[in-house]
ROZA-883072 format. One record per residue (C-alpha): x, y, z negated; chain; residue number from 0. Coordinates in steps of 0.05 Angstrom, whole numbers. Each point is the difference from the previous one (the first is absolute). Example, Ala and Ser with C-alpha at 12.3 -4.5 7.8 and 13.67 -1.06 7.14 Angstrom:
residues 2
(kolro (246; -90; -156); 'A'; 0)
(kolro (27; 69; 13); 'A'; 1)
This chain:
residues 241
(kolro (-1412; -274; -1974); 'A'; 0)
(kolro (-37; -61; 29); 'A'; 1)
(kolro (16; 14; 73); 'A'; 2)
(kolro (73; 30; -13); 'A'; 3)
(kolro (12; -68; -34); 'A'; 4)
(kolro (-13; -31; 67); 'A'; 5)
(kolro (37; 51; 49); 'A'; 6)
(kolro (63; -22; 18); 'A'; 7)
(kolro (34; 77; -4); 'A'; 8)
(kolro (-32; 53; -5); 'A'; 9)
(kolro (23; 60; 36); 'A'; 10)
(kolro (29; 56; -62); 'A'; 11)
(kolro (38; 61; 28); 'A'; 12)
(kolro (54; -10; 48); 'A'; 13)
(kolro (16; -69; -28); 'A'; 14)
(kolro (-42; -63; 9); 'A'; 15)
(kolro (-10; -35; -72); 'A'; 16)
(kolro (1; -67; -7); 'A'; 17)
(kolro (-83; -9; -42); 'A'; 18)
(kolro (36; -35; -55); 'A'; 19)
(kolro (43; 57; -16); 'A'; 20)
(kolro (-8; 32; -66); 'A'; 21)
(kolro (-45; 64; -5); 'A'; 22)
(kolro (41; 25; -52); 'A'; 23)
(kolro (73; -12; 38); 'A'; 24)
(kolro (-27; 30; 60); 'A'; 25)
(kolro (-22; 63; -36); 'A'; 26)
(kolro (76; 1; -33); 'A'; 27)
(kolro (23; -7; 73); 'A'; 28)
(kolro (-36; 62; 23); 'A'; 29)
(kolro (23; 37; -47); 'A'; 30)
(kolro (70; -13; 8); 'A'; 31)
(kolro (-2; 16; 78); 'A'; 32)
(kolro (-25; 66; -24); 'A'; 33)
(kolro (62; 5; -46); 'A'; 34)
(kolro (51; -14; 50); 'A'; 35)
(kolro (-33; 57; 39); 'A'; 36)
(kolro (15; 50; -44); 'A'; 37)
(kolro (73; -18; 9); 'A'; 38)
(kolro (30; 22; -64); 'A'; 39)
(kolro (38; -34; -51); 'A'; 40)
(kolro (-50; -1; -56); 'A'; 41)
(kolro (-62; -20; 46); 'A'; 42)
(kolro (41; -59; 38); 'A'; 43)
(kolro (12; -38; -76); 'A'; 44)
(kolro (-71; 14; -11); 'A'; 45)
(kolro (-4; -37; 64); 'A'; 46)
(kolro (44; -62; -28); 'A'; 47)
(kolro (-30; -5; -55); 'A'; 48)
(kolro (-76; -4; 33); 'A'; 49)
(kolro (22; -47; 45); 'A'; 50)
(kolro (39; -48; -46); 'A'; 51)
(kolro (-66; 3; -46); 'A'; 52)
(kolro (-41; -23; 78); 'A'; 53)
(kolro (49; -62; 9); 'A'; 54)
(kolro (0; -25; -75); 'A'; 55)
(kolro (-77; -4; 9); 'A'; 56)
(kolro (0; -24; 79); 'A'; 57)
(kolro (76; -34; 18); 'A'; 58)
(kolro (-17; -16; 65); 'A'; 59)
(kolro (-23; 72; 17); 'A'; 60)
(kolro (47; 14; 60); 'A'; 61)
(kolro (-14; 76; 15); 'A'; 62)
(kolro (10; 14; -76); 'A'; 63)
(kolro (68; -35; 7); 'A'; 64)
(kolro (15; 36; 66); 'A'; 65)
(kolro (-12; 64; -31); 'A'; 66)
(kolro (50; -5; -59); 'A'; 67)
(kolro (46; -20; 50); 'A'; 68)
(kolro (-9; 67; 25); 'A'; 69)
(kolro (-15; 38; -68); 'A'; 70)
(kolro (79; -33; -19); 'A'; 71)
(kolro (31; 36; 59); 'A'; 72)
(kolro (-23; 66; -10); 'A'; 73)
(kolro (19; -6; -76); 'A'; 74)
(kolro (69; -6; 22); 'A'; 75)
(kolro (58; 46; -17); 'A'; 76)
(kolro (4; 22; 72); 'A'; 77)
(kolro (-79; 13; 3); 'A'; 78)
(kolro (-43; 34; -43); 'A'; 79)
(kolro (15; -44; -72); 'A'; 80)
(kolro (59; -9; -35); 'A'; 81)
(kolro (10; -89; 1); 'A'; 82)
(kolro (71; -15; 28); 'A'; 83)
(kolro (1; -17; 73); 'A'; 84)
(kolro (25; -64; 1); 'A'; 85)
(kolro (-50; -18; -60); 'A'; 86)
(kolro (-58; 32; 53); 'A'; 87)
(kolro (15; -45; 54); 'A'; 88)
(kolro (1; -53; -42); 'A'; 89)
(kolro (-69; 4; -25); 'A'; 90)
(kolro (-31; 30; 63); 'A'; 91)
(kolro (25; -62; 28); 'A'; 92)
(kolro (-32; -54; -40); 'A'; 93)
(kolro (-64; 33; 4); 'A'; 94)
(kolro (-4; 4; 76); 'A'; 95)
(kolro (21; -64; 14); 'A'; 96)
(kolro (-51; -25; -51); 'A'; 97)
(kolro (-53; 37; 36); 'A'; 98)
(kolro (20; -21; 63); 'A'; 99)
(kolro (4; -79; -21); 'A'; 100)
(kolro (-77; 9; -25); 'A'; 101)
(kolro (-17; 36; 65); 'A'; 102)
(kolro (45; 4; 60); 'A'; 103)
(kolro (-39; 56; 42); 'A'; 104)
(kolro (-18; 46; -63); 'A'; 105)
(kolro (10; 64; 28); 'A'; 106)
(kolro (16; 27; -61); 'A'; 107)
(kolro (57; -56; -15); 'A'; 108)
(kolro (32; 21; 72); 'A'; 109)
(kolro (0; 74; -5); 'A'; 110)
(kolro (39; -12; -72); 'A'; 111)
(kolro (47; -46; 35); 'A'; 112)
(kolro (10; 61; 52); 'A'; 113)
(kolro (15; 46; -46); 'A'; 114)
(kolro (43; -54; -42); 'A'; 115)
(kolro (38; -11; 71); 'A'; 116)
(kolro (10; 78; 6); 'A'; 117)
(kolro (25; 19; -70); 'A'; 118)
(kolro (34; -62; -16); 'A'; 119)
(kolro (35; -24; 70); 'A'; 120)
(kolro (-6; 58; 42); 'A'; 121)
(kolro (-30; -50; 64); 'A'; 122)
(kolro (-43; 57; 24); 'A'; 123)
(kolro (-18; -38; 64); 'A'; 124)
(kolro (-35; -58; -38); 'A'; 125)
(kolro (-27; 54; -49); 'A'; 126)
(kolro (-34; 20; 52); 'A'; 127)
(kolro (-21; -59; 18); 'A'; 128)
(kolro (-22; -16; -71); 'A'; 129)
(kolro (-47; 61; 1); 'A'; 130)
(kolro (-36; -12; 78); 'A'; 131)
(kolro (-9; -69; -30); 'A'; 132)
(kolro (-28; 17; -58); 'A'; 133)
(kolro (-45; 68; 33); 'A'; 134)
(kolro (-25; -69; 61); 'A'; 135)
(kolro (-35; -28; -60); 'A'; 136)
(kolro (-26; 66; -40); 'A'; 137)
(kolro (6; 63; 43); 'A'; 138)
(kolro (-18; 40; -61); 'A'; 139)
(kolro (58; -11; -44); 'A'; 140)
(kolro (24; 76; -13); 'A'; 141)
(kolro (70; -20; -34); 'A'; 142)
(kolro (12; -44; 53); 'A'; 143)
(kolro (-17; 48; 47); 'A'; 144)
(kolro (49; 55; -31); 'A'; 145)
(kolro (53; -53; -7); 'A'; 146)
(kolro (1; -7; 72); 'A'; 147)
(kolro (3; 66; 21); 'A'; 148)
(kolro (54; 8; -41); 'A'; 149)
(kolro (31; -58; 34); 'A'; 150)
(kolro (-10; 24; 68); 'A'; 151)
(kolro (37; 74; -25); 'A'; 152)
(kolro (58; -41; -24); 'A'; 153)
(kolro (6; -27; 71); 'A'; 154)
(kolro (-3; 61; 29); 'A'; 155)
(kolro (-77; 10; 27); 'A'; 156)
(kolro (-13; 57; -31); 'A'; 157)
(kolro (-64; 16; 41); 'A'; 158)
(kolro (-27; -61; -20); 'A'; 159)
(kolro (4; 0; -69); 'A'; 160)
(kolro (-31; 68; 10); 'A'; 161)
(kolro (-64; -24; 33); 'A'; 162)
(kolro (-4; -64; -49); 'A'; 163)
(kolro (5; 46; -61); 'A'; 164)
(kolro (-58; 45; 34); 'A'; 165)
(kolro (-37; -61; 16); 'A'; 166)
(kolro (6; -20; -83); 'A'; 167)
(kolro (-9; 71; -17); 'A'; 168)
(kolro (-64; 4; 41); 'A'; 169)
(kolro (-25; -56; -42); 'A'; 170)
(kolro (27; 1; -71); 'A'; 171)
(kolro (18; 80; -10); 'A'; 172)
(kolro (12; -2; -75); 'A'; 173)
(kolro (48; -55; 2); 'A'; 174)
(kolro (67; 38; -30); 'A'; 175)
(kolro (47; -36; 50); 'A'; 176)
(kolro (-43; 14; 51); 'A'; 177)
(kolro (-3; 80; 5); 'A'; 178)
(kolro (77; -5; -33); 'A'; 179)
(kolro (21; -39; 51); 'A'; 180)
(kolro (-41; 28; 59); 'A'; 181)
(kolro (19; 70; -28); 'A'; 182)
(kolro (70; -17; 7); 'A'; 183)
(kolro (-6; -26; 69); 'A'; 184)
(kolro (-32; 64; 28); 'A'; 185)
(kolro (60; 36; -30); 'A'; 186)
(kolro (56; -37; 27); 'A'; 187)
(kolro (-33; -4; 67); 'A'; 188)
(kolro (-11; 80; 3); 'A'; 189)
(kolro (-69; 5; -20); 'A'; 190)
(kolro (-3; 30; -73); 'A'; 191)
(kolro (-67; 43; 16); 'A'; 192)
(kolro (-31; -68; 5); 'A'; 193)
(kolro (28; -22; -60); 'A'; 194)
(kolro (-18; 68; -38); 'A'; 195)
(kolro (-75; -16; 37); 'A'; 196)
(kolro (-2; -65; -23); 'A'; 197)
(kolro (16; 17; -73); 'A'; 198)
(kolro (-48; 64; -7); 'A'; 199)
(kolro (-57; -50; 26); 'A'; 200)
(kolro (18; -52; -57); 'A'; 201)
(kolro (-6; 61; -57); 'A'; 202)
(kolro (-77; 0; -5); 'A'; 203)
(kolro (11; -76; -18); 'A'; 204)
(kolro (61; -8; -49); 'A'; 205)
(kolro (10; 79; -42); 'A'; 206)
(kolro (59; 3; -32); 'A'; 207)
(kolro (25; -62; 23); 'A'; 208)
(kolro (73; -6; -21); 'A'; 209)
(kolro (13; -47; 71); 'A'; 210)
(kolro (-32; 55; 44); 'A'; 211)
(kolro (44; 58; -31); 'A'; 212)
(kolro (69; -35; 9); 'A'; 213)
(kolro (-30; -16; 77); 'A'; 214)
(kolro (-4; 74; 7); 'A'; 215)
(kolro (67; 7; -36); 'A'; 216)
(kolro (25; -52; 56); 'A'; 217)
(kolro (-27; 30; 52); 'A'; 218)
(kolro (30; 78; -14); 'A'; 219)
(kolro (67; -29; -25); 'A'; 220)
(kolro (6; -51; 67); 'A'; 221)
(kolro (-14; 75; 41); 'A'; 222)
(kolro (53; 46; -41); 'A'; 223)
(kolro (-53; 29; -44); 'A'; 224)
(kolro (29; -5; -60); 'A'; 225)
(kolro (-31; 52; -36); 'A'; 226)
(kolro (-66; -25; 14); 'A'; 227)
(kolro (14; -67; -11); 'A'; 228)
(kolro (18; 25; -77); 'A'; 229)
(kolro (-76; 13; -9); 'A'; 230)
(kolro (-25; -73; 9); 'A'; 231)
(kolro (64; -42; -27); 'A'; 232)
(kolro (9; 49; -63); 'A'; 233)
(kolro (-83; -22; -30); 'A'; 234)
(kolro (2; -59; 32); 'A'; 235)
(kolro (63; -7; -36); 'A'; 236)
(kolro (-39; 17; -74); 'A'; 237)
(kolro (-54; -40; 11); 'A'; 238)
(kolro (46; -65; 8); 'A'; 239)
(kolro (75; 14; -16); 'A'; 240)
């Protein structure tokens, strides 16, 4: 405790901490990142609700603020939660600029305002430059990473979104919008053994998973095997209607 008192950061992560950041709002913060992985309604107000407990304890605790910027965008009507758009943007918003007034290169604070840009304004040029900014300053930002290979797919490089979203895959497998995404990808680009390869290797590692069935629903419905899609969307179905 002695010689964290006298670091100036301390290196926690992917994020450099500030040493007089709380313990306790820095463990609320982690916890909320893994949330807003899970990408589902239920997990992403868990994720709210961890970080709004981080910034009553630490109000100057940009990456907290940066991620409920984020967290408020996926809870949106035309994401995975159910808050009206405009009501979204609105909160995703404040946060992000609040982040970004506490620290203007928080990588975390950039990539939110990249995905704010892309939702919200539909700039997909400075998206992407939102993301490269914000992947110059911490190259191992996953969302940020899948955010901009979705970018580049919206303006029209498919093949490179392909090999960024191989690159992430390569070093975050179990990350649900990873192997969706990159699943997807192989698909619509003519490649659906690699996607079926892809998904029988993550099996060992997430049984019964209700994301990896509807990928192999995806993947035999995208190819005209509707029959066999049945099999995966029908329990995947049960086990979260």
């Amino acid at each position: 405790a002695a010689i964290l008192a006298q670091l100036k950061t301390q290196l926690l992560g992917e994020q450099l901490v500030s040493a007089k950041t709380d313990t306790k709002a820095y463990e609320l913060y982690l916890l909320a990142k893994q949330r807003i992985y899970d990408r589902n309604k239920a997990s992403l107000e868990m994720a709210e609700k961890l970080l709004s407990d981080a910034i009553t304890i630490d109000s100057e605790f940009a990456p907290a603020f940066a991620q409920l910027g984020i967290a408020y965008i996926l809870l949106g009507a035309d994401n995975y939660g159910t808050l009206p758009v405009d009501l979204a943007r609105e909160k995703s918003k404040l946060n992000l600029d609040r982040a970004l007034q506490l620290d203007p290169q928080n990588a975390e604070a950039l990539s939110g305002m990249g995905l704010y840009v892309s939702n919200y304004e539909l700039d997909h040029a400075k998206a992407i430059e939102l993301f490269q900014q914000a992947l110059t300053i911490n190259p191992n930002l996953t969302n940020a990473s899948t955010w901009l290979a979705s970018e580049l797919d919206e303006t029209g490089k498919l093949q490179d979104g392909l090999r960024l979203r191989e690159q992430i895959f390569a070093r975050d497998p179990l990350h649900p919008p990873t192997f969706g995404n990159l699943e997807q990808a192989y698909v619509v680009l003519g490649q659906s053994d690699k996607a079926l390869e892809m998904l029988d290797g993550l099996q060992a590692y997430l049984p019964g998973d209700v994301k990896l069935m509807e990928d192999y629903g995806e993947v035999y419905v995208m190819t005209g095997h509707l029959a066999e899609s049945l099999k995966y969307f029908q329990p995947a179905h049960e086990k979260m209607p």
